[in-house]
C-alpha beads as a LAMMPS data file, in Angstrom:
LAMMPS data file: protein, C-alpha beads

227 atoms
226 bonds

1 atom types
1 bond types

-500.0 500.0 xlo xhi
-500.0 500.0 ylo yhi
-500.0 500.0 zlo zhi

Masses

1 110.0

Atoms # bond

1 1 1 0.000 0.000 0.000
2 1 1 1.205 3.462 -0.986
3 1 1 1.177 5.962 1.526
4 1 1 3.237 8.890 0.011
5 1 1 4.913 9.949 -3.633
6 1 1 7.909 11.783 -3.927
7 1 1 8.829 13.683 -7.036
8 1 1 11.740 14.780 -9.179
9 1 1 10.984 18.813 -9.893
10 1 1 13.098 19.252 -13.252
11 1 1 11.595 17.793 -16.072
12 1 1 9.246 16.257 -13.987
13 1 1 6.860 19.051 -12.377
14 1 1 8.990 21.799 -13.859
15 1 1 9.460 22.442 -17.495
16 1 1 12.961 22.974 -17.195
17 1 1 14.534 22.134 -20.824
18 1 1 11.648 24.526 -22.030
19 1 1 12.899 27.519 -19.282
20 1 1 17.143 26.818 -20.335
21 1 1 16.299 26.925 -23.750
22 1 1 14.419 30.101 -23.740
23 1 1 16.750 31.819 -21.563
24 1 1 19.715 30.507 -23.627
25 1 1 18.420 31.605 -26.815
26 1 1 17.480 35.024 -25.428
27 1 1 21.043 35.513 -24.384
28 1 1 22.156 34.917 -27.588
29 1 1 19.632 35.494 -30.263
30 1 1 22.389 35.625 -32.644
31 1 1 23.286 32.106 -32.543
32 1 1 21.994 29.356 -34.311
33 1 1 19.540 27.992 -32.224
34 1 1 19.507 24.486 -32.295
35 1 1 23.329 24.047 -31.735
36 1 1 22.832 26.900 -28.728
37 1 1 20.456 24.751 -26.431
38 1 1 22.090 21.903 -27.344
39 1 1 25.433 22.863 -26.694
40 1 1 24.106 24.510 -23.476
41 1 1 22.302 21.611 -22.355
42 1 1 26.193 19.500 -22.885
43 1 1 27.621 22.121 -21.016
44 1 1 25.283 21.683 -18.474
45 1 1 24.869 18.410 -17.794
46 1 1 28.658 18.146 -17.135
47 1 1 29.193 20.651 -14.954
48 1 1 26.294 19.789 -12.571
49 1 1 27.486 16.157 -12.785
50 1 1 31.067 17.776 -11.702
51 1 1 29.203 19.478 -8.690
52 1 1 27.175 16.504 -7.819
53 1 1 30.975 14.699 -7.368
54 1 1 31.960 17.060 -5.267
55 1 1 34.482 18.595 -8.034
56 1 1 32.830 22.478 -8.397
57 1 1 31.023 24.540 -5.868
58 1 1 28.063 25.972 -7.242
59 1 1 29.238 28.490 -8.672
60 1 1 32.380 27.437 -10.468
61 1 1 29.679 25.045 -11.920
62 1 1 27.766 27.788 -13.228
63 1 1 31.041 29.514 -14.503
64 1 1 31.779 25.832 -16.203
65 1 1 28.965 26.338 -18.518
66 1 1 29.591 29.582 -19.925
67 1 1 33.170 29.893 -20.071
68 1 1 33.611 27.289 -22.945
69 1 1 30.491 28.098 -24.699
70 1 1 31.597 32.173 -24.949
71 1 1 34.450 30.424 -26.378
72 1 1 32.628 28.190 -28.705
73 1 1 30.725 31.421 -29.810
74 1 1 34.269 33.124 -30.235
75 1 1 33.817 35.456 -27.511
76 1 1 36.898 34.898 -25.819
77 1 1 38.102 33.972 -22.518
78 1 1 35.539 35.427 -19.667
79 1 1 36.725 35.534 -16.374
80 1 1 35.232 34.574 -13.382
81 1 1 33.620 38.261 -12.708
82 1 1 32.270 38.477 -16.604
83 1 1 30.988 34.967 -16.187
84 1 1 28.931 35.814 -13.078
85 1 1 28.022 39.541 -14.037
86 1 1 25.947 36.984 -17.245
87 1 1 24.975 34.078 -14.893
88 1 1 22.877 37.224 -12.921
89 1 1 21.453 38.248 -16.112
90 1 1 20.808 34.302 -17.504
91 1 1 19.083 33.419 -14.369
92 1 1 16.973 36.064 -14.528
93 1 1 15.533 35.014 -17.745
94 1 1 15.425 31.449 -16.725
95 1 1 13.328 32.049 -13.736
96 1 1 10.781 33.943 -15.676
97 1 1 10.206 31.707 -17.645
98 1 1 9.478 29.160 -15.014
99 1 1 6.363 26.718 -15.748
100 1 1 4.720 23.670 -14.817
101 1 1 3.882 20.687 -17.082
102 1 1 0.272 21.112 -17.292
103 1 1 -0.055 17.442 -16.240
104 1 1 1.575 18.441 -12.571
105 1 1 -1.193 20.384 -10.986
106 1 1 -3.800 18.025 -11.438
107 1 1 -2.069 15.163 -10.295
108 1 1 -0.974 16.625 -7.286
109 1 1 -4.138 17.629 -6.598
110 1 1 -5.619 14.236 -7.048
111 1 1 -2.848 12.781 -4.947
112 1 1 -3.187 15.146 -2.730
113 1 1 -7.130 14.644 -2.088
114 1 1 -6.703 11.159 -1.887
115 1 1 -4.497 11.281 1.118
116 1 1 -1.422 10.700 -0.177
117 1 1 1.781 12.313 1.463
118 1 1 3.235 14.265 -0.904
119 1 1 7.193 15.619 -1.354
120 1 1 10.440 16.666 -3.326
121 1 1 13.275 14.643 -4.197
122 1 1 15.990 17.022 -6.167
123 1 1 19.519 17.269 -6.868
124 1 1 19.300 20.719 -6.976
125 1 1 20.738 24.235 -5.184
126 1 1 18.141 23.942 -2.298
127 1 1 17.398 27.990 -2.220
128 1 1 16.681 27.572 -5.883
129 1 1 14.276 24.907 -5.982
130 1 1 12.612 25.682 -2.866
131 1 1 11.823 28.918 -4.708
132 1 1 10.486 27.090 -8.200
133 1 1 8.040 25.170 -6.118
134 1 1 6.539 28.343 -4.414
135 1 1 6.441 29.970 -8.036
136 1 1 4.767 27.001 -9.049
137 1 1 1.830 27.483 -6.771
138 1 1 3.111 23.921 -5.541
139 1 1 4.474 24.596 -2.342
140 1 1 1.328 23.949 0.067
141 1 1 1.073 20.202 -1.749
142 1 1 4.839 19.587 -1.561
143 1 1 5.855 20.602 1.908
144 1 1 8.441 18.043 2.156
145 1 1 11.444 19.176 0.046
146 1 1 14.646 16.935 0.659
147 1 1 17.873 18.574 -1.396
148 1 1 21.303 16.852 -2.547
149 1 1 22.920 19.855 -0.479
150 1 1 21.277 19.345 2.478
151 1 1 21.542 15.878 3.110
152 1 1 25.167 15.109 1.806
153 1 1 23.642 12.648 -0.605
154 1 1 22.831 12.564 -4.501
155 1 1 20.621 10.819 -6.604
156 1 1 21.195 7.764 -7.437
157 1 1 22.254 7.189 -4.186
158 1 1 20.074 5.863 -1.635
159 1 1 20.647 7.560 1.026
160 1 1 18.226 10.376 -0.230
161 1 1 15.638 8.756 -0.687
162 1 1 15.595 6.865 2.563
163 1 1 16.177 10.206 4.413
164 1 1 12.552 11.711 2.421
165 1 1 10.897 8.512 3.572
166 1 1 11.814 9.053 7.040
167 1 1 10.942 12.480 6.972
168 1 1 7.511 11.396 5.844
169 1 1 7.356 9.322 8.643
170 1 1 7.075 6.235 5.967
171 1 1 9.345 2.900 5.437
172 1 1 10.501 2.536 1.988
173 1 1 8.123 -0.107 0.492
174 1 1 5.290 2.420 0.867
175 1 1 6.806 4.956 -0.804
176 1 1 6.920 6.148 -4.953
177 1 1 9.322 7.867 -6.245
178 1 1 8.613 9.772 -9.644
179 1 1 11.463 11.266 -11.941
180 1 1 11.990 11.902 -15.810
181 1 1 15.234 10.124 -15.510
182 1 1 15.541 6.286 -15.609
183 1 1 18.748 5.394 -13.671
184 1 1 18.731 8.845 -11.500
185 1 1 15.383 8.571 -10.433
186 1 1 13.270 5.250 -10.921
187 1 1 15.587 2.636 -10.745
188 1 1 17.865 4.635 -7.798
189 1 1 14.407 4.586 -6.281
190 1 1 13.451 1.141 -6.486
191 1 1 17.556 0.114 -5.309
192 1 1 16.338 1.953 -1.982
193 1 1 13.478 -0.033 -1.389
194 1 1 10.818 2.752 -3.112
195 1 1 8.295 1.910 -5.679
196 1 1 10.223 3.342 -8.848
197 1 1 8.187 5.213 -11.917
198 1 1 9.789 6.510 -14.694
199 1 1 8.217 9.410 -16.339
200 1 1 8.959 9.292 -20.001
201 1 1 7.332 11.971 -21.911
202 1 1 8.541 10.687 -25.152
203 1 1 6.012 8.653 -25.506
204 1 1 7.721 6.562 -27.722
205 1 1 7.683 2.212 -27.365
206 1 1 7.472 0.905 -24.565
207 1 1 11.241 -0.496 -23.300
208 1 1 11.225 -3.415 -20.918
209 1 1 12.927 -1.865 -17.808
210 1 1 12.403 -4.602 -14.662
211 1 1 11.780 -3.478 -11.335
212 1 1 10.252 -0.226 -12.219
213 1 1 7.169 1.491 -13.555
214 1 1 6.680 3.568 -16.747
215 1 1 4.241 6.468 -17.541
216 1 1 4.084 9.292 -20.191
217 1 1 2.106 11.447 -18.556
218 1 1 1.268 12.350 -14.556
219 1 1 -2.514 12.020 -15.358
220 1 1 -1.589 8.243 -15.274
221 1 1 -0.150 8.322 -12.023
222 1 1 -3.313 7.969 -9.686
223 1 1 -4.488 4.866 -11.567
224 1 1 -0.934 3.243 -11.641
225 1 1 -0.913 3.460 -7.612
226 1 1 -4.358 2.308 -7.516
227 1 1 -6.177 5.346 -6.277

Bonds

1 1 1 2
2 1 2 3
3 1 3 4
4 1 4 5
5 1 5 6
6 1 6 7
7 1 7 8
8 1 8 9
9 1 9 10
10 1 10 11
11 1 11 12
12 1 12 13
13 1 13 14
14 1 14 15
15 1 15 16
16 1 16 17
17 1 17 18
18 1 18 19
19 1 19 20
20 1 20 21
21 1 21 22
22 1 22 23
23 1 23 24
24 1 24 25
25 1 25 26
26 1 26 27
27 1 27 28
28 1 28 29
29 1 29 30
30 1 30 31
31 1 31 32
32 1 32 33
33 1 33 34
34 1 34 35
35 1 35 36
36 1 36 37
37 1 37 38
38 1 38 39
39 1 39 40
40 1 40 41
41 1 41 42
42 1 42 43
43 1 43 44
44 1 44 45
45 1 45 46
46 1 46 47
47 1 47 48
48 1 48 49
49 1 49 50
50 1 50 51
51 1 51 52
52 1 52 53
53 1 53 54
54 1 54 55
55 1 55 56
56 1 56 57
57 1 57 58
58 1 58 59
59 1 59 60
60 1 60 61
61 1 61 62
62 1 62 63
63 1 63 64
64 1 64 65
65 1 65 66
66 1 66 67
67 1 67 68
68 1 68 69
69 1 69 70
70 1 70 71
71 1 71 72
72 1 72 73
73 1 73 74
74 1 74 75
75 1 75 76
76 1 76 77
77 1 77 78
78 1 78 79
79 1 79 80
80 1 80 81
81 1 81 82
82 1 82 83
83 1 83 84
84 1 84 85
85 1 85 86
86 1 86 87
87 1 87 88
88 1 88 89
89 1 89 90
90 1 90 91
91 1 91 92
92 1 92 93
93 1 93 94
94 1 94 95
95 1 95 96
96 1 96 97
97 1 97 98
98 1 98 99
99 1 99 100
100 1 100 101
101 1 101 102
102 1 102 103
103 1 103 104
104 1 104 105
105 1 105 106
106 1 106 107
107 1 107 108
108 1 108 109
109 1 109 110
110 1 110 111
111 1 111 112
112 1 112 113
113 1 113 114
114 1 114 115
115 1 115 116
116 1 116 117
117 1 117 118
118 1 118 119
119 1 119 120
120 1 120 121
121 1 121 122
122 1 122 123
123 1 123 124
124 1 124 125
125 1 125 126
126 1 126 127
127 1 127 128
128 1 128 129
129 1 129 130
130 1 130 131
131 1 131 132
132 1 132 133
133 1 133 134
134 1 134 135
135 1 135 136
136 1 136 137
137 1 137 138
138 1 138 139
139 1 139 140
140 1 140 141
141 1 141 142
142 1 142 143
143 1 143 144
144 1 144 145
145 1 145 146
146 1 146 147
147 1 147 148
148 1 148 149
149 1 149 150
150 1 150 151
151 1 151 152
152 1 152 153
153 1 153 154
154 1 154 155
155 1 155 156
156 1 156 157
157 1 157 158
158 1 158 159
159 1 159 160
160 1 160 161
161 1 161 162
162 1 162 163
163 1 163 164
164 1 164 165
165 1 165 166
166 1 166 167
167 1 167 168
168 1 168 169
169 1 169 170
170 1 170 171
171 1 171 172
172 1 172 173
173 1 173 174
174 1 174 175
175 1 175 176
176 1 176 177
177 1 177 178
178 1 178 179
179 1 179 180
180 1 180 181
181 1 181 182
182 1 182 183
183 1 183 184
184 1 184 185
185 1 185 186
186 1 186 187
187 1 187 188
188 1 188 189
189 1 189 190
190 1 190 191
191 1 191 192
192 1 192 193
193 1 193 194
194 1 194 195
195 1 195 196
196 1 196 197
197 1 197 198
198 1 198 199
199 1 199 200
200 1 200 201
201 1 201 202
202 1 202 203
203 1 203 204
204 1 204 205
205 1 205 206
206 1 206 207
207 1 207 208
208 1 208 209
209 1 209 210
210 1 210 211
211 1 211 212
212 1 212 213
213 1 213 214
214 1 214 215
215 1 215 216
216 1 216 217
217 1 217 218
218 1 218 219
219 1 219 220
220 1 220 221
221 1 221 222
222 1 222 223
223 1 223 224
224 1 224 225
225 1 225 226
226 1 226 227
């Protein structure tokens, strides 16, 4: 028996690829912008994979994204003050253009009605995504926010996940755990003992994935937990 979901916020709840790639392209509405948020998202990915190690603080991993792509876009070598003096301006546009799937609300409401306790799971600068969720409108259904800063631990790693559950006052095995990622989210979910669901909004085939659950959408949620 389920007793409470936990959620991954980017690309889960939040639109985030949507907010980067806007903000991205308005930086640089010269560039071509395909390669832009694709390169950005590269860029990205590697330097918050570096933080998550324990390799950059957070901001040398913001500086790790726009140093080499001002480069790539032969604007030369930024220092540390030019990279942050844009980072100000970048996040600026990224926040506005915060926005939830429009599958989230409903399901958390749903969840939410049915009794179901209801929380955050994110690898994420805990300032920053405390503050998406209250833009969200989210923040009274997800009072239970559990960050990779905070606890010492990252996704995959169970140790985060076990420390939400006990801070929902729930064991493990009646627990879900819903990300966009496969590895990060459901299957380091269900290798802590959670029920694992994989969000895939591709909505392509079907892959066979043992030992955890696939959706497409979050309107599918309520029915896969049996509510």
């Amino acid at each position: 028996m389920i007793a409470a979901v936990l959620f991954d916020l980017d690309g889960t709840l939040l639109d985030h690829e949507g907010a980067a790639a806007e903000a991205i392209t308005r930086s640089f509405p010269d560039a071509d912008p395909a390669w832009l948020v694709r390169r950005w998202r590269e860029l990205t990915e590697d330097a918050v994979d570096r933080y998550l190690a324990g390799e950059l603080s957070f901001d040398a991993q913001r500086r790790a994204r726009i140093v080499p792509l001002a480069r790539d876009l032969g604007l030369g070598d930024w220092d540390d003050a030019r990279a942050d003096a844009w980072v100000a301006g970048f996040v600026a546009l990224y926040e506005a253009a915060w926005r939830p799937f429009p599958d989230a609300g409903p399901a958390l409401d749903v969840l939410a009605r049915r009794g179901m306790r209801l929380g955050v799971i994110t690898n994420g600068d805990a300032e920053q995504q405390r503050a998406k969720i209250e833009r969200l409108g989210f923040a009274r259904l997800l009072p239970h926010v559990v960050t990779s800063g905070e606890t010492g631990s990252a996704k995959p790693d169970a140790g985060i996940f076990r420390t939400a559950c006990a801070g929902l006052g729930v064991p493990p095995d009646e627990a879900a755990y819903v990300g966009d990622r496969l590895v990060t989210d459901a299957q380091g979910a269900a290798a802590a003992g959670l029920s694992g669901v994989w969000l895939d909004r591709s909505g392509g085939p079907a892959p066979h994935e043992p030992g955890v659950s696939r959706i497409t959408s979050l309107d599918a949620l309520p029915r896969l937990l049996g509510l």
